[in-house]
Phi, psi and omega in degrees: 000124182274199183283330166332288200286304181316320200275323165297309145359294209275304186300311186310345165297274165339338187244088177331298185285024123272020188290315180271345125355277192289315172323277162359313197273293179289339148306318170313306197278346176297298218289350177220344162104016171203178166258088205231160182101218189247119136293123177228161192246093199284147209017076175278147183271159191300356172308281144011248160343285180322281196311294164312291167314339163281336173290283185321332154086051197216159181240104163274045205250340199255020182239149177263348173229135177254175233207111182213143151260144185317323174279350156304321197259353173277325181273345172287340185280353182243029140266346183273165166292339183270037192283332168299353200243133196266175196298340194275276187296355166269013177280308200271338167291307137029272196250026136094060189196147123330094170302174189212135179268168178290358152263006167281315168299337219249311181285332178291270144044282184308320204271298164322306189266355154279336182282324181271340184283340176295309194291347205250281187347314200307322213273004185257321196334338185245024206233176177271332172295300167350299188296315191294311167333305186309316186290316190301329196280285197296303175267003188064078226209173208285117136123016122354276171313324193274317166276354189262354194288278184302298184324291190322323197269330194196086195273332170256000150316292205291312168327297184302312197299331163314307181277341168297320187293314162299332170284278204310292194293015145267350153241064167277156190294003182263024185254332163240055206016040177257245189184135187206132173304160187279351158295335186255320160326300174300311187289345229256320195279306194251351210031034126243155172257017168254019200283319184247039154290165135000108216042037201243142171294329175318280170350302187270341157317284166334272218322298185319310187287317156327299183261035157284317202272338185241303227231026200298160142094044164245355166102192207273304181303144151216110183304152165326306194290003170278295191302334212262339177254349163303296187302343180292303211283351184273011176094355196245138173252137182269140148294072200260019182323316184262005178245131222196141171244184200192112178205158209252132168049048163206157181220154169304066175299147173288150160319338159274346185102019190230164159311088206298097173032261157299336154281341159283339163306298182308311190315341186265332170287002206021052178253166179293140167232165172225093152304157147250172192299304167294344166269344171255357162312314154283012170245156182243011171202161189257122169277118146220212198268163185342290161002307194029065172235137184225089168290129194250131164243184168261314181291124158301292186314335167305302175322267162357283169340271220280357157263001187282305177264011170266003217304282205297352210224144193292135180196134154269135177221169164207127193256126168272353201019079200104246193256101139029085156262184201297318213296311189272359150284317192306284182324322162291321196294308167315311192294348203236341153310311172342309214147290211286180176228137194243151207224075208255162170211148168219231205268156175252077191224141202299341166278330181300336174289329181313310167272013148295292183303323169309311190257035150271299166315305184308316192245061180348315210255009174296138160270144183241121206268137198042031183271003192264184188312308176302305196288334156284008165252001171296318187254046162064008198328114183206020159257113209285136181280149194259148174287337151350278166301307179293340175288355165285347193279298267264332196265334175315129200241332178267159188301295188320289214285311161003274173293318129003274202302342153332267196301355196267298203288347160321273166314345182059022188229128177238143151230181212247187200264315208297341186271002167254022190278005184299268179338311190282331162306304189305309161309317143342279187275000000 
């Protein structure tokens, strides 16, 4: 900087009230690689006003904001001894720096997170989690969104868990036709055995590499019932006992084609059975009555009711109890592979909607059984709801619930399914 340029400097220093002047000139210059437009000092103060207006040669004292252009200030500046010098360099003598506009930083930025996804890459490069990386790096490809996410928040998190994640899918047990717990799996790759639980970034990083390797060209999200048939199908099995679905007159084929047994016991004994998640991972059809009517409730005891007075008679049934598991998406989802149709209804309360409306979305073709206006007044509402809880209705998406859910946020009030087993019966049978 010669001295000339210094001496203007050292004055614009001196003077407080340009201080928000030259900010204003290097927001410019991020933002466009120059210094260009309207600047303005919204309530400026009388300093402010002074300083400025003196350069400018102008009386701001009756405006509350001034208001100067880039080309106002190029011509004053070319009245001056500093007339050799543009608006871009006294911005950068100013604050003694190179400035970077945001898209030069936006491009460093970039450049920068290629070099560390590269760098956690080079030792992969010839392997299939590698390959799946290359695609994820070059096109932006399913799982993309979830790392460049994770860089931003924690760039040496995600490294270790990338790379525990790159390692494991290159030895999945179905690459050498076995079958292995996700536990013993997770200590064998990492020594831990919590490394590919559920939420865990290892975990969601796997699902991804997984369904490079089985399932590509499925897009970015992955659902419960996704992650629980990857990992089935990639050889690691979850400790799946308690996620189990509860269902009346139906029964199993196996994935060989034969019957499974024990569900066929039941079905014959006419008792209730509890799939797991894993028995139906093994199945390759579902048996049920002529019909393909699969009535779903949410209440066991509803559930319960109605195989007492259904005993003698063919009917499918299924109980979700409550929030939906993987076990009782998988299951519907298989049944409507089928064919059948399904027909669920539950408590009229905002989570009971809630869980409605989820598997509506998941499953367009679902009928929603007893769900109406009528039918929540049929059951008497008269336990009050906290506002809390009615603020769960706000999320509700399909219409038919919608309007319900109106009226529910009217009454302040919820009612439950047992006052409707009259109504369910009737249909049944």
């Amino acid at each position: 900087m010669n001295d000339k340029l210094k001496e203007f400097i050292r004055y614009l220093k001196q003077n407080r009230g340009f201080d928000r002047l030259l900010d204003a000139m290097q927001e410019k210059y991020r933002s466009f690689g120059t210094v260009k437009g309207t600047l303005v000092l919204r309530n400026a103060s009388p300093n402010e006003k002074d300083a400025v207006g003196g350069l400018m040669q102008r009386n701001f004292q009756t405006e509350t904001d001034i208001r100067v252009t880039s080309s106002g200030l190029k011509k004053v500046l070319s009245q001056t001894p500093y007339s050799d010098y543009t608006l871009d360099q006294v911005v950068m003598a100013y604050y003694g720096r190179d400035i970077r506009s945001k898209k030069e930083e936006e491009s460093a930025d970039r450049q920068a997170e290629m070099e560390y996804f590269n760098e956690i890459l080079n030792p992969y490069k010839q392997t299939g989690s590698g390959e799946w990386l290359t695609r994820v790096i070059n096109f932006h490809e399913a799982g993309w969104d979830y790392l460049h996410r994770h860089y931003r928040q924690d760039a040496g998190r995600l490294q270790a868990a990338l790379t525990r994640a790159l390692d494991a899918g290159n030895h999945l047990p179905v690459f050498n036709g076995t079958v292995c717990r996700v536990a013993l799996f997770a200590a064998n790759m990492t020594g831990d055995p919590h490394a590919f639980d559920y939420g865990r970034m290892e975990s969601h990083i796997l699902l991804y590499i997984i369904r490079f390797h089985l399932q590509p060209d499925k897009g970015e999200g992955i659902s419960a019932v996704d992650k629980m048939r990857l990992y089935h199908l990639a050889g690691i099995r979850k400790d799946d006992l308690l996620n189990n679905t509860t269902v009346y007159g139906i029964s199993c084929v196996t994935v060989t084609g034969r019957d499974h047994v024990g569900t066929k016991g039941f079905l014959k004994e006419r008792e209730p059975l509890i799939l797991t998640l894993n028995l139906l991972f093994k199945t390759r059809e579902l048996l049920v009555t002529e019909s393909k009517r699969i009535y779903v409730v949410e209440n066991s005891g509803v559930f319960s009711e109605l195989v007492e007075h259904l005993y003698k008679d063919s009917v499918s049934m299924m109980c979700t109890n409550g929030q939906m598991t993987a076990a009782s998406l998988l299951m519907i989802e298989m049944l409507v592979e089928q064919g059948c149709e399904i027909f669920y209804s539950g408590d009229f309360d905002p989570e009971g909607l809630q869980i409605a409306d989820k598997l509506k979305t998941r499953v367009p073709s679902v009928h929603f059984w007893h769900f109406s206006i009528d039918d929540y007044e049929a059951c008497k509402p008269c336990v009050l709801l906290a506002k809390e809880r009615l603020s769960k209705l706000e999320t509700i998406k399909d219409r038919q619930l919608m309007k319900v859910a109106a009226v529910m946020k009217k009454q302040e009030q919820a009612g439950y399914q047992e006052a409707l087993l009259d109504r369910y019966l009737s249909d049944i049978k």
